[in-house]
Residue, then its C-alpha position, 0 to 999 in steps of 0.5 A: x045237245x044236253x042239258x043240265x042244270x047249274x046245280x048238276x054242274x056245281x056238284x058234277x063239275x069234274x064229270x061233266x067235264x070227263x064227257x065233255x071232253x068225249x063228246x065234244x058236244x056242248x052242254x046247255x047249262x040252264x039257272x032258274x029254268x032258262x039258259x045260262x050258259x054253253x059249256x064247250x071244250x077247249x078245242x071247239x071253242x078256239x075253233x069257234x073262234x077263228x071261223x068268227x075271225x074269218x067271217x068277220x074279215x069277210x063282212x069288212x070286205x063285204x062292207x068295203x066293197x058296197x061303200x067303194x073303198x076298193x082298189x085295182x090289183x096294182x094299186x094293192x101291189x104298190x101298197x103291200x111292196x112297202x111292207x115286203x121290202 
């Protein structure tokens, strides 16, 4: 991954956007010698996003499971027949 600093972005923004849209790859952007911030494409960030919807959807369940909210196959068929009808 590359890494620049916040004055490079300043002066280069336009360019470092041109590669980031080549490579896809994210861009560390460093203030005062620490990291600052992720410059990431469009593209990869809304994916990045929907994987983190899906993994936090799968955690509640996780955590429904363990605190025993569940129920059987046919009380979840009863439950979704009102919304189908």
């Amino acid at each position: 991954m590359r890494t620049e600093l916040v004055t490079t972005l300043k002066r280069q923004a336009t360019e470092l956007l041109d590669e980031l849209e080549r490579s896809r790859e994210p861009i560390l952007i460093t203030q005062h010698g620490l990291p600052s911030a992720y410059l990431v494409d469009v593209e990869s960030y809304e994916l990045l996003q929907r994987r983190m919807r899906l993994l936090e959807g799968i955690a509640r369940g996780e955590k429904a499971i363990e605190e025993g909210r569940t129920v059987t196959h046919a009380q979840a068929k009863q439950r979704l027949s009102r919304w189908l009808k």
